[in-house]
C-alpha positions as CSV (number, residue, x, y, z in Angstrom):
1,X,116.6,149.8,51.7
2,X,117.6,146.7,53.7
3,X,116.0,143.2,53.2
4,X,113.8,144.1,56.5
5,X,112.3,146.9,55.2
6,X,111.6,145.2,51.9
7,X,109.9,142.4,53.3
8,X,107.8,144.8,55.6
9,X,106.9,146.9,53.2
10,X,105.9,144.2,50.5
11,X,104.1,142.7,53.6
12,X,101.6,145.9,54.4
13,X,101.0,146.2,50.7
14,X,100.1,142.6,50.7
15,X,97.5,142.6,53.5
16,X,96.0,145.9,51.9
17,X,96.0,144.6,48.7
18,X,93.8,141.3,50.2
19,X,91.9,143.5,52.3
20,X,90.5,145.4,49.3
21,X,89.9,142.2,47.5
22,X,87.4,141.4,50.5
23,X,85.5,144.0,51.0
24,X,85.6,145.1,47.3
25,X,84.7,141.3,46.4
26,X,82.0,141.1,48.8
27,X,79.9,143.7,46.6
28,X,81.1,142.8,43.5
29,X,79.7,138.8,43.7
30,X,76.1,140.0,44.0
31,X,77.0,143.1,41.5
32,X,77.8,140.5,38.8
33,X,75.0,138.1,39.3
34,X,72.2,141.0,39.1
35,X,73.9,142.3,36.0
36,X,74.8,139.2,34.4
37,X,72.7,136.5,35.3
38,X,73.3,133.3,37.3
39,X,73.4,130.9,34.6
40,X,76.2,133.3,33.0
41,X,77.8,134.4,35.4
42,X,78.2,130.6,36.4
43,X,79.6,129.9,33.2
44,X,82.1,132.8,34.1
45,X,82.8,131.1,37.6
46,X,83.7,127.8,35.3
47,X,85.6,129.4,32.4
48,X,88.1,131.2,35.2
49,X,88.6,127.4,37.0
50,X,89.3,126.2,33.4
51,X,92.2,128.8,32.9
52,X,94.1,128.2,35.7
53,X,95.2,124.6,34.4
54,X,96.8,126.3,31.2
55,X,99.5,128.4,33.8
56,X,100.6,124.8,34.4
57,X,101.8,125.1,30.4
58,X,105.2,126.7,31.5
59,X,106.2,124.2,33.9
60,X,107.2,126.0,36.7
61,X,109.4,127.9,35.3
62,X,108.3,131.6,35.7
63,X,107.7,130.8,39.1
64,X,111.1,129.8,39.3
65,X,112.3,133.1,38.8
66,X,111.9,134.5,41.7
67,X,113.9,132.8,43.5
68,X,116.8,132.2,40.9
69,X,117.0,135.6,41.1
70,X,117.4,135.6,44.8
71,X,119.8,133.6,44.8
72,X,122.2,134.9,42.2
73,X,121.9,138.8,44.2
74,X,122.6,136.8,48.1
75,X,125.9,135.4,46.2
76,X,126.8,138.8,44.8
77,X,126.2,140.2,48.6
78,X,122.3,141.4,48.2
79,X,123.6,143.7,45.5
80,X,122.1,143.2,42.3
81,X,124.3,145.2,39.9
82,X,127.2,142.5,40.8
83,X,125.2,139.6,40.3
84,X,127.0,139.1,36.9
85,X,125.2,136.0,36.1
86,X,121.1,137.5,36.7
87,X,121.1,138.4,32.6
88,X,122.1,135.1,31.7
89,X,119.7,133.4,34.1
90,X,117.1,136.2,32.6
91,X,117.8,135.6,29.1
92,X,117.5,131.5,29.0
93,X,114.1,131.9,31.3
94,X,113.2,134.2,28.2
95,X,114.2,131.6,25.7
96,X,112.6,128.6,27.9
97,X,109.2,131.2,27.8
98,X,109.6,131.4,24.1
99,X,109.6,128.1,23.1
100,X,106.9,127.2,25.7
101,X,104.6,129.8,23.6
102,X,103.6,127.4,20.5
103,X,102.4,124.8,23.0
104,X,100.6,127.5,25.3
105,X,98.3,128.4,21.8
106,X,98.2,125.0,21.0
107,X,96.4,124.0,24.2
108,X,94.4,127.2,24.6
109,X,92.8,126.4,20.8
110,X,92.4,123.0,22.4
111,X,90.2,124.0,25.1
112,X,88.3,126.6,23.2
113,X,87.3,124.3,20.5
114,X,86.2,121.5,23.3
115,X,84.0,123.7,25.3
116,X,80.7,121.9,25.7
117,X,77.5,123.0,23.3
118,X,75.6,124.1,26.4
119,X,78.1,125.9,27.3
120,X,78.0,128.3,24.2
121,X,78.1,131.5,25.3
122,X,81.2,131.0,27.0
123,X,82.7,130.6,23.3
124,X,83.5,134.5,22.6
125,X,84.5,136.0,26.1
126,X,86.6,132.8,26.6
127,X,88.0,133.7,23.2
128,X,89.0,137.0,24.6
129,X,90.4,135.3,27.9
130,X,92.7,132.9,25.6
131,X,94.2,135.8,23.6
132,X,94.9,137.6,27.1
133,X,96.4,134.7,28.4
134,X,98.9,133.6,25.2
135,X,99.6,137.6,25.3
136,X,100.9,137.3,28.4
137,X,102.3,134.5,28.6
138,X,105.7,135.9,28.5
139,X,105.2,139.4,29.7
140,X,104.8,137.5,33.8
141,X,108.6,137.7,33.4
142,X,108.6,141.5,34.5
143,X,106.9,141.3,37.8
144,X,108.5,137.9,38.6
145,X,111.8,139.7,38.3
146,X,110.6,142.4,40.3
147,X,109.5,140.2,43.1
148,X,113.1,138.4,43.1
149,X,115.0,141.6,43.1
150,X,112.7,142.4,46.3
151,X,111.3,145.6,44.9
152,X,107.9,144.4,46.9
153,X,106.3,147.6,47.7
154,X,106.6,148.8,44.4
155,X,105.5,145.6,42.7
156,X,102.6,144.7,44.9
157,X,101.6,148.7,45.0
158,X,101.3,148.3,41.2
159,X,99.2,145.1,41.5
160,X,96.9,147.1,43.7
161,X,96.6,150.2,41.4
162,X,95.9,147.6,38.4
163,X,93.0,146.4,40.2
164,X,91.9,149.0,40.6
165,X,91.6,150.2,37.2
166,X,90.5,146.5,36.0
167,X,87.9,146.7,38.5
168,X,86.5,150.3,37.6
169,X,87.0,149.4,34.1
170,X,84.8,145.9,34.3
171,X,82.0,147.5,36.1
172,X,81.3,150.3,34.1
173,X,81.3,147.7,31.0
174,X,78.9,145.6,32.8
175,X,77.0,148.2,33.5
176,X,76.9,149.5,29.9
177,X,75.4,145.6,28.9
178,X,78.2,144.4,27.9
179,X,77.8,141.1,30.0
180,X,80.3,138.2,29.8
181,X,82.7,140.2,27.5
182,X,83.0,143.5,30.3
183,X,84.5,140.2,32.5
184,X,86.6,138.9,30.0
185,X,87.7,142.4,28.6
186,X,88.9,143.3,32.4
187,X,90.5,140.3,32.8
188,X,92.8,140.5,29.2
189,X,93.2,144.6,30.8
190,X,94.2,142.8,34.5
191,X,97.2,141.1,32.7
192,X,98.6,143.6,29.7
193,X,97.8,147.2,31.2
194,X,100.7,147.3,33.5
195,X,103.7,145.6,31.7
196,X,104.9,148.6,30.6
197,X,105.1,149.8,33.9
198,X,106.8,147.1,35.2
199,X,109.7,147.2,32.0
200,X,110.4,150.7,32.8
201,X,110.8,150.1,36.7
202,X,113.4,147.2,35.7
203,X,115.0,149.7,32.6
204,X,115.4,152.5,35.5
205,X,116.2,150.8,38.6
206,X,117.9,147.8,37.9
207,X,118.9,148.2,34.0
208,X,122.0,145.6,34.5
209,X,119.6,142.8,35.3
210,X,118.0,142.7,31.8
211,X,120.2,141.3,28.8
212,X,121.3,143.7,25.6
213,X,120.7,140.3,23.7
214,X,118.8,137.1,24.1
215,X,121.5,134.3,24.7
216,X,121.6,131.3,23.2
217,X,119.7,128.6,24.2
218,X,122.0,126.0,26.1
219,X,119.9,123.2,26.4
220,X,121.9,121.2,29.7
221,X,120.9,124.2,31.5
222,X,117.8,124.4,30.2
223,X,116.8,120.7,31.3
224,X,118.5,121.7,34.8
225,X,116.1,124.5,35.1
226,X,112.5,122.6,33.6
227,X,113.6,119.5,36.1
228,X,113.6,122.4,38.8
229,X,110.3,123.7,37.9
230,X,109.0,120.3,37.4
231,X,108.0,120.0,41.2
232,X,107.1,123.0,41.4
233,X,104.4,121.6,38.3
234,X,103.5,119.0,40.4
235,X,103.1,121.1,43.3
236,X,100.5,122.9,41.3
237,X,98.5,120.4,40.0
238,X,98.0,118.9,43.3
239,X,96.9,122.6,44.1
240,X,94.9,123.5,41.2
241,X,93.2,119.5,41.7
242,X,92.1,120.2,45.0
243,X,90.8,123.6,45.2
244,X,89.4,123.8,41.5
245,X,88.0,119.9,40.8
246,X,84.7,120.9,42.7
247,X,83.8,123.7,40.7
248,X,84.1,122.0,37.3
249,X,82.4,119.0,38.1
250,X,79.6,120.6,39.6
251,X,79.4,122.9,36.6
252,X,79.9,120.1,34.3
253,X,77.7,118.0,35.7
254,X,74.7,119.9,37.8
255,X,75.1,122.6,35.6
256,X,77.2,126.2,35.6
257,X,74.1,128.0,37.6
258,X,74.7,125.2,40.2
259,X,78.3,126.9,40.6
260,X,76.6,130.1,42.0
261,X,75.2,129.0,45.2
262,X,77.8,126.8,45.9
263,X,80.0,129.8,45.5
264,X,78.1,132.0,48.0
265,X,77.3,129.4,50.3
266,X,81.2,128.8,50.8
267,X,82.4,132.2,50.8
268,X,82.7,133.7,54.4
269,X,84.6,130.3,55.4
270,X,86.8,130.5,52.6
271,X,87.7,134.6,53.2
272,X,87.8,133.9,57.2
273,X,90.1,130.7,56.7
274,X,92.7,131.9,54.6
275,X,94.1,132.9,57.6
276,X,95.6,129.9,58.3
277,X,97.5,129.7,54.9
278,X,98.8,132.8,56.5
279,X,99.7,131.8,59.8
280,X,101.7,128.4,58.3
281,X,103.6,130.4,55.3
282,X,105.1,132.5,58.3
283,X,106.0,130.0,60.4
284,X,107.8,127.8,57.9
285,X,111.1,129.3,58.2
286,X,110.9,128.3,62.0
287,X,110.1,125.3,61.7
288,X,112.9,125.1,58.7
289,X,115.6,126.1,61.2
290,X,114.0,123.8,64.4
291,X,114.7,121.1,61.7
292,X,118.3,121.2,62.4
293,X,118.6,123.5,65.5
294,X,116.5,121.8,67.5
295,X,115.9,118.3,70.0
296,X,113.2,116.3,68.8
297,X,111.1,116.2,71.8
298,X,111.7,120.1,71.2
299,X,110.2,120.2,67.6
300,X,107.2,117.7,68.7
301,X,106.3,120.2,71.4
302,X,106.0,122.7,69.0
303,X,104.3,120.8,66.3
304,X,101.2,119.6,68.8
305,X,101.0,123.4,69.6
306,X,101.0,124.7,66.4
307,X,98.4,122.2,65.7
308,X,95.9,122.7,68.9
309,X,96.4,126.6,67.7
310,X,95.4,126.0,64.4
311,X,92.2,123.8,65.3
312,X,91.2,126.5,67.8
313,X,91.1,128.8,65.0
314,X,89.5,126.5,62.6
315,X,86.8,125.3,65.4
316,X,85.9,128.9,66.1
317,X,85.3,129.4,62.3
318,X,82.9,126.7,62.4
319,X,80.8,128.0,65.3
320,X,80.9,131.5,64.3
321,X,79.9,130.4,60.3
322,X,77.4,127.7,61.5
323,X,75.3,130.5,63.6
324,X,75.5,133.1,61.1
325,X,75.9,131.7,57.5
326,X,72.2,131.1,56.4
327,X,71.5,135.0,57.4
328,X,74.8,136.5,55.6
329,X,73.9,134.7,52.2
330,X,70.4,135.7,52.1
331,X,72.0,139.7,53.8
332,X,74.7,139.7,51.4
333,X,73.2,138.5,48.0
334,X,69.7,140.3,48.7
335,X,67.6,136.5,48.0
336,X,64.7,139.0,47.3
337,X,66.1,140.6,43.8
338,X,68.6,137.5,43.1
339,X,66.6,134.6,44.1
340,X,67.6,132.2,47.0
341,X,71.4,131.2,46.9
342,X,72.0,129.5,49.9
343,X,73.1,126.2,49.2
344,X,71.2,124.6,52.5
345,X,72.6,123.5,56.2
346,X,73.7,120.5,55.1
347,X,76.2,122.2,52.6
348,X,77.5,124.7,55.1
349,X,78.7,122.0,57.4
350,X,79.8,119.9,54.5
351,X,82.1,123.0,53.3
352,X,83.0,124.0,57.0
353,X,84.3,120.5,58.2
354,X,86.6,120.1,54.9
355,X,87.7,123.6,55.8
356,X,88.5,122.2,59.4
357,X,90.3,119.4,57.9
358,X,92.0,121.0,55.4
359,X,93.5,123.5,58.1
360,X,94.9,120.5,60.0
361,X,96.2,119.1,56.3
362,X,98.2,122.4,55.8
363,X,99.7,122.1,58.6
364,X,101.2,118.7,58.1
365,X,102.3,119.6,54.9
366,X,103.4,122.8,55.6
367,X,105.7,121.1,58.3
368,X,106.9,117.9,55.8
369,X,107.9,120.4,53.3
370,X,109.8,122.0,55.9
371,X,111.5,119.4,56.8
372,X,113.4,119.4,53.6
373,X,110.6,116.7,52.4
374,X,109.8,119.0,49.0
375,X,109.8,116.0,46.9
376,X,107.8,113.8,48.9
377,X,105.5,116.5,49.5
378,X,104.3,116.9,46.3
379,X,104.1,113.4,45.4
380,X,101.4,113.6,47.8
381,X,99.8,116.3,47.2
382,X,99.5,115.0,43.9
383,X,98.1,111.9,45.4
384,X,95.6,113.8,47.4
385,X,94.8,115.9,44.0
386,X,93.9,112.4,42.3
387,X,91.7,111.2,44.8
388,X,89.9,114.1,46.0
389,X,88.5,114.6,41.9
390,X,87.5,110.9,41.8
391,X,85.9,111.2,45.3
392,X,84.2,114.8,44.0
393,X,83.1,113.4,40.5
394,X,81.5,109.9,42.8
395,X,80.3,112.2,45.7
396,X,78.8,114.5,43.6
397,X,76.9,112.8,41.2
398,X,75.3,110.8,44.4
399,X,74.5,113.6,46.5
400,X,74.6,116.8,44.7
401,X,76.7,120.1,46.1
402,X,77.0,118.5,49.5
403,X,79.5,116.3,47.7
404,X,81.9,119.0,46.6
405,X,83.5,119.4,50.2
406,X,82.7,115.3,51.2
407,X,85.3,114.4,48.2
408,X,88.0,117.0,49.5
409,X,87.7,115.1,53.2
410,X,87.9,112.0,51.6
411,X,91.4,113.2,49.7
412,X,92.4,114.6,52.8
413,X,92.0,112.1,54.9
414,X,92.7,109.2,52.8
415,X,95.9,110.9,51.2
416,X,97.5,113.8,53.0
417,X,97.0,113.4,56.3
418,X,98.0,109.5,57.2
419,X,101.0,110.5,54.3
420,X,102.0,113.5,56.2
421,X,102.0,112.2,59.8
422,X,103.9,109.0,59.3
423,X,106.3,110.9,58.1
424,X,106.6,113.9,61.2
425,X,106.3,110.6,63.6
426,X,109.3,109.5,62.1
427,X,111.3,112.9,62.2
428,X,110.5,113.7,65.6
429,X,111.2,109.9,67.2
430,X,107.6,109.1,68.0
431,X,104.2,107.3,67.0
432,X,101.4,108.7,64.9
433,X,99.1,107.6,67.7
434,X,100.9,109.6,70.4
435,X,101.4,112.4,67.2
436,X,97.5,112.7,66.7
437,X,96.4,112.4,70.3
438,X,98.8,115.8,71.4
439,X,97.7,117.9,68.1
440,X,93.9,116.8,68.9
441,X,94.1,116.3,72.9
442,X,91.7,118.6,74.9
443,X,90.7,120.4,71.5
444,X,88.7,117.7,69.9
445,X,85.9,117.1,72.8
446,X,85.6,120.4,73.6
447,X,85.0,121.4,69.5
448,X,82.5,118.8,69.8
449,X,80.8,119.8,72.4
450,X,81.0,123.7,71.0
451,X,79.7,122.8,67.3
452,X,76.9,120.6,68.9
453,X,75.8,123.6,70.5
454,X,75.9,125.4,67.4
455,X,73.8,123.0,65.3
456,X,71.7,123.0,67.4
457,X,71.3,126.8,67.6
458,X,71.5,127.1,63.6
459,X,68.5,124.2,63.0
460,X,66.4,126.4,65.3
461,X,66.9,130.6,65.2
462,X,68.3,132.3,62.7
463,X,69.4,136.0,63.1
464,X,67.0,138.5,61.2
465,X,69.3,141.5,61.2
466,X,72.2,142.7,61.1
467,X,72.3,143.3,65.1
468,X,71.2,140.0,65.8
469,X,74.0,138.4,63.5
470,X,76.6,140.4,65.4
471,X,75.1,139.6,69.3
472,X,75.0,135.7,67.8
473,X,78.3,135.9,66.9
474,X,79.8,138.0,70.1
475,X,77.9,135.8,72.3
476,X,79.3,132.4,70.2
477,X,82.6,134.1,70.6
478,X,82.5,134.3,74.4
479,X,81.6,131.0,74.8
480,X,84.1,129.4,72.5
481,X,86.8,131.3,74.2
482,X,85.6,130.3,77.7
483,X,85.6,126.8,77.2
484,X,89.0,126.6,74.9
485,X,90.9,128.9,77.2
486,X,92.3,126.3,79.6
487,X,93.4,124.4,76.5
488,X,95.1,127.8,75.8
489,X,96.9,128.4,79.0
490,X,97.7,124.4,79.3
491,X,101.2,123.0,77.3
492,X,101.9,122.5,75.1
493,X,99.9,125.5,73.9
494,X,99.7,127.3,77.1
495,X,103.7,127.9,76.5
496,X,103.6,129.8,73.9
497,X,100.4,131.8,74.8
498,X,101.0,132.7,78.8
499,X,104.3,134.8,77.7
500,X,101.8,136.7,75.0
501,X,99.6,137.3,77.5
502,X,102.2,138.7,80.0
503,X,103.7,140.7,77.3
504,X,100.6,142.4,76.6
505,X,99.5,142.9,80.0
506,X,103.0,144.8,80.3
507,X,102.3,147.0,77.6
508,X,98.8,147.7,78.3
509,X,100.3,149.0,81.7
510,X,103.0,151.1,80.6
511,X,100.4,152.6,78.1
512,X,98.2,153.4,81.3
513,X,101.2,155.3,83.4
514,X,102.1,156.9,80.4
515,X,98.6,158.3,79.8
516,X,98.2,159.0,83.4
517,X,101.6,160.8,83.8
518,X,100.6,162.7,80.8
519,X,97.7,163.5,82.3
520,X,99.2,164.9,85.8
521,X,101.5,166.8,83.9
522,X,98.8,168.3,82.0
523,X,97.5,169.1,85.6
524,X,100.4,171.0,87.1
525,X,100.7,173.0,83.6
């Protein structure tokens, strides 16, 4: 199978895989908090946040893998029985794993034995969670080695079928009584039940990339490979202190049935704006080849369209969520049985703007890294990790949920985004003013304009139905397109998006005199 048709294939399993995830999550949410509780399934909500800083425990190094293993097939010629070194990179990631395992249970008793006395009935399910976790710590080898040997429909197929089962598996536990424990006994299932699936693929298909024998441990490669991981470390503790700091404050501080509504009230922005992670992970490799293929004047053009694109996008969230959001809670959690879990107006466009911001933040960064700035990057990131908890724990504690998203603005914009564009000024020969105004020029006034109108709609209807929500949001839609279409069809943006057009008008017309020759022939027959 050649690399295309790997990528492809991993690609469709990827997009189905997050599909499910949506529409399987959307039910799930409310599913758990009728079963469960709200002030335990909050504690759940807080408990997951809490694991994700253990994964740091390995230091990049698992998520190294991947591409060590990349690179030792492309210099055996893509083939990955004559990449001779692959065991020996295998075996010393093994050994690394190994000896990271004492300080993994270390830290997991750690944060088991410091769990707050409120939070007490987090102390047994977490329990289970910790064991999972240490259990698997070395067992994410297998699928890592499977994604760097590009076996991506297979791996990602199997991901899919797991979560399925876990899935199944959890709600029939929860619906047996079983509470916090169903979660935390589908989550130890999530990450043990298909290793032995994944060994065997590796045993049958590529049975020369495993070693006989562990090698020993040879420590000057060893510190080469941690100080490779190490900014990939940093990279996700910036990560994990931007997306996750919120959650735990708020839980720690207001309380973990505080996490619930905060949760809902967020959700539909966070599913719709993932997107843009999307759209800035596949163009990366363009902009990594512009970097040195390109004029600067070139790569500027490019950048302020990529920019107005992805503020379109973002700005159309904002209208559509603003309209809509207040109905889709109450719709989607059933307020009636549940009790109210909107968070309020206020939050919604608290957690929408530091979505909007945060889209234009990934694409700086997205574009630094790029630019073969890795180390810089996550430097700042780091930066912006730091100052968006401070901002959350200060926000928060003076204005309640609201400051959750106001302390990931402040990181943003007092971090990332001055950090990020001095930096693409410089690279591309021009000021940060002139930067800002083409990436915001003829968006910003016309988002204003748009998101006034839809404040003002919001604070005064609200759809009752299911048919009103989706005439709101057609009706939003036309107008947001009307009045950011000449933006669209101006440059820098307007370059990029009158060839689509034209391309699709062409094949929308050779689909008509295809259908009507077939019909004529049809005819004479």
């Amino acid at each position: 199978m050649s690399r295309t048709n790997r990528f492809l294939g991993g690609l469709v399993m990827t997009y189905g895989y997050q599909g499910l995830l949506m529409l399987v999550g959307f039910w799930l949410m409310p599913f758990y908090l009728g079963r469960i509780g709200q002030h335990d399934y909050g504690l759940w909500l807080v408990g997951t946040q809490l694991l994700t800083y253990l994964t740091l425990t390995d230091f990049g190094v698992v998520a190294l893998l991947p591409l060590e293993t990349a690179y030792a097939t492309g210099r055996a010629g893509g083939a990955a029985e004559k990449a001779d070194d692959l065991p020996q990179i295998v075996g010393q990631t093994i050994r690394i794993v190994l000896l990271q395992l004492p300080i993994v249970i270390v830290l997991a008793a750690i944060l088991w034995l410091t769990i707050p006395a409120e939070w007490v009935g987090l102390r047994g399910p977490l329990a289970i969670v910790l064991f999972g976790f240490i259990v698997a710590f070395p067992l994410r080898i297998f699928p890592a080695l499977l994604q760097g040997l590009q076996d991506l429909t297979f791996a990602n197929g199997l991901q899919t079928a797991t979560w399925v089962v876990t899935t199944v598996a959890t709600v029939l536990m929860v619906l047996a009584g079983w509470s916090l424990y169903a979660l935390a006994l589908g989550w130890l299932i999530s990450q043990v039940a298909a290793t032995p699936i994944y060994f065997y693929r590796l045993k049958r298909c590529f049975p020369q990339v495993l070693p006989r024998r562990l090698p020993p441990l040879i420590w000057s490669s060893a510190r080469a490979h941690l100080g490779k991981g190490f900014w990939i470390s940093v990279a996700q503790v910036a990560q994990l202190l931007i997306t996750n700091t919120d959650l735990l404050i708020i839980g720690r501080m207001l309380g973990p049935a505080a996490v619930v509504p905060y949760s809902f009230t967020g959700k539909l922005s966070s599913v719709l704006g993932n997107q843009a992670w999307i759209l800035m992970h596949t163009a990366s490799p363009a902009l990594c080849e512009m970097k040195t293929g390109e004029t600067r004047q070139r790569i500027f053009q490019v950048l302020a369209a990529l920019s107005q694109g992805m503020l379109a996008f973002s700005g159309f969230l904002v209208c559509i969520v603003l309209v809509i959001n207040h109905w889709f809670v109450d719709w989607w959690v059933a307020s009636k049985h549940y009790g109210e879990q909107y968070g309020g107006f206020a939050l919604t466009v608290a957690i929408l703007m530091s979505m909007l911001v945060r889209h234009w933040t990934t694409t700086t960064s997205y574009t630094v890294f790029s630019f073969g700035h890795q180390r810089r990057i996550s430097l700042t990131n780091l930066g912006d990790g730091l100052v968006t908890a401070v901002s959350c724990l200060v926000a928060i504690k003076l204005w309640g949920l609201v400051g959750g998203p106001i302390g990931i603005i402040m990181g943003a914009c007092l971090v990332s985004l001055p950090f990020n564009l001095t930096i693409i000024a410089r690279d591309t020969d021009s000021s940060v003013w002139r930067l800002v105004s083409a990436m915001l020029g003829g968006w910003f006034w016309r988002f204003v304009l748009l998101a006034g109108g839809a404040v003002w709609v919001s604070l005064h209807w609200m759809p009752k139905s299911l048919l009103e929500a989706a005439c709101a949001a057609v009706v939003m839609s036309t107008v947001y397109i009307l009045v950011m279409l000449p933006l669209a069809l101006h440059p820098p943006l307007g370059i990029y998006v009158r060839p689509l057009i034209s391309s699709l008008g062409e094949k929308y017309a050779a689909l008509q005199l295809r259908f009507a020759t077939a019909i004529g022939v049809g005819r004479n027959l």
